[in-house]
Structure formats: C-alpha cells, structure tokens
C-alpha positions, 0 to 999 in steps of 0.5 A: 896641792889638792885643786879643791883647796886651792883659793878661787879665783876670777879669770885674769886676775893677775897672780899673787905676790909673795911678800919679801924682805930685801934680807930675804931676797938677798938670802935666797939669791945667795943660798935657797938652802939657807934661806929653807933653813932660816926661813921655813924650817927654823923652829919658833924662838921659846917665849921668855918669861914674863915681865912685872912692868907689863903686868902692871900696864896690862892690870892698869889698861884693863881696870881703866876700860872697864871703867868706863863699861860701867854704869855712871852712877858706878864711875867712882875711884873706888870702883877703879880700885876695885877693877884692878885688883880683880884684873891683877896678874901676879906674873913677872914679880921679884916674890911676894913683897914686889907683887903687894908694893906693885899692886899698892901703886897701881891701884893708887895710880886708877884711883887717883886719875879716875878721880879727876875725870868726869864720868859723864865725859867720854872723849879723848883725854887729850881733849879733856886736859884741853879743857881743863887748862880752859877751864884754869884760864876763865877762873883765873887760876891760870892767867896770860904769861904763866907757865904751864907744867912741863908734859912729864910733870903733867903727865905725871900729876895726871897719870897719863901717857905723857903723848896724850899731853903732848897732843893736848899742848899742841892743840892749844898751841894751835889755837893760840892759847899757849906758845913754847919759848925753846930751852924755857918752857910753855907758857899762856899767851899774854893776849889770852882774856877770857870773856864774859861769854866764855865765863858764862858758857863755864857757869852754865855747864857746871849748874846743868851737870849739877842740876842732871845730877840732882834729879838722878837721885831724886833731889830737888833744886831748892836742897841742891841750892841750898847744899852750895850754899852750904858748902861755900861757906864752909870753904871760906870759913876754912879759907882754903879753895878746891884745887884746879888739875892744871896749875902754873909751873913753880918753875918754867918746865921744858915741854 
C-alpha cells in the first residue's frame, strides 16, 4: 500500500479492527482459500426485477412527503392526488391494466388520508390519532365503556401503518384513557369523564384555527359567524351530523 494513502493516524492510537461475522471466522479457520473465494472474490448477486408492492409504497411515501413541503393553502387532497400521479413508478406491473388499477388506488389511498389531517399539524400521526380519539371523548361520540377499533381496522379506515396505531394506543393506554381486556378488545376507561375544562380548551382550539383561517383569506369575523351559522342549520335541516375519524367498534375488535 502507498504510505501517502494510507489513513493518518495519532501515535498510539490502538490499530483498527476488522469487523467479523463468527460465519466468517469460522470459514477463514477452516479454509483461507474458501473464505478468498466466498468473501472477496465472489461476484455481487445480479438485482432481480423490480416488485409492483414497492412501487406503490415508494409513490405513496413520496407523494405524502411532498405534501407536507408544500405551502398550507396548497395542503388539499387533490394536491396529494396530484403528487402521486407525478412521483408514479411504472416498474413491477403484471401490464398496463394493473398499472391503472394500481394507481387508481393509490391515489385514492393520499386523497382520502390527507383528508383527514390538519394541514397546520405537523406532529407525528400517532399523536394526532392520540388526539383524536380525545377529541371523540369530549363530543361524546366515544364514551366511558365503548370499544375502540381493532388497530388493523383503524389502520385501515386511516391509511396508516398499522405500529403508528399501535403506538398511539399505548400512549393512551398509558394514561389511563383506554384499557385492553385480552381475547376482547380495547376499550375506553369506564372512569373517563370529560370536564368542562377539556370542552372548553376543545372549543377554543376550533374557533382560533377557524378564526386564523379566516383572516388568511381576508374574511371577517362577522361573515365567518354568520357562515356557521349558516351551515348548522343546514345540518340539522338535514339531520345528519359530520362524522367523527374514531368511532366505536360495532363489535369489540382485538388490538
């Protein structure tokens, strides 16, 4: 080896080891010429071809990243749509008609988990879902005793890995918002009682994002008012409430 290329080093310092499987040691001690031939010398394995499933995720994760790079205002599900069909690898598929199927679903898949975040909340998602099933305890479309969906359903209602459920679970589990009964399910603590406080810390978070985006667009208090009002009697005119993300299991799910 040319001393010039040689790493530098201080004197004294204690000489590097190589690292080395107990497979290897045990090939060198048994054969030097084998391990040459096995470890050295053998050619790199030619890569196989590409797979659909990791075209899909791949178009997926980088329609969802670029989501959030955006500008706020630009955070819609369309948007997310948009993205995906941008970012598409074509690689893996059967032909043409599995592509288009494939895309079609992805597609719908960012569209309809974008749908359900708030742009301006960039935490982890295990937290946001966290906060959802809070937010599901103080409007009383979860109450002390229900059962929560299994993680796979949630998971699946959300579009989410199903460990980021996993991990929001526990965290409330943690806190005594939720309790498992093994072979049945998860369930809301029966002592859980929102109190006003809560209800109030919920009311005032909705009016001030509200209110933040109303001035974003140069709309006035009195037209955001009058707008609500608007629209909550259309809802009771047509008697049908906007759906909660976290709702009880029909049945208990097992986590």
């Amino acid at each position: 080896m040319n001393p010039d290329a040689a790493q530098q080093a201080f004197a004294g310092m204690p000489r590097r080891l190589y690292t080395c499987t107990p497979t290897r040691l045990t090939t060198w001690l048994d054969c030097p010429r084998r391990y040459r031939l096995t470890y050295l010398d053998r050619p790199a394995p030619p890569k196989g071809p590409p797979w659909a499933h990791n075209s899909v995720g791949a178009a997926v994760h980088s329609a969802l990243a670029g989501w959030w790079r955006l500008e706020l205002a630009d955070r819609t599900p369309a948007a997310a749509g948009r993205l995906l069909d941008a970012g598409w690898l074509p690689d893996g598929f059967r032909d043409e008609e599995q592509e288009t199927a494939a895309r079609a679903r992805g597609r719908e898949m960012v569209e309809r988990y974008t749908a359900t975040l708030d742009p301006r909340d960039e935490r982890p998602l295990y937290l946001q879902i966290v906060d959802q099933v809070r937010r599901a305890l103080l409007v009383g479309t979860l109450r002390a005793g229900d059962p929560l969906p299994s993680v796979r359903e949630l998971a699946g209602e959300l579009v989410v890995n199903p460990r980021t459920v996993s991990q929001a679970y526990r965290e409330l589990e943690g806190e005594g918002v939720i309790y498992v009964r093994r072979g049945q399910g998860t369930f809301v603590a029966p002592t859980i009682h929102p109190d006003r406080r809560e209800r109030r810390a919920l009311v005032r978070g909705v009016a001030d994002r509200a209110l933040v985006d109303a001035r974003r667009n140069g709309l006035g208090v009195e037209e955001l008012v009058t707008m609500i009002r608007e629209l909550a009697a259309e809802d009771e005119g047509e008697g049908s409430p906007r759906p909660s993300t976290v709702r009880p299991a029909q049945t208990g799910g097992v986590a």
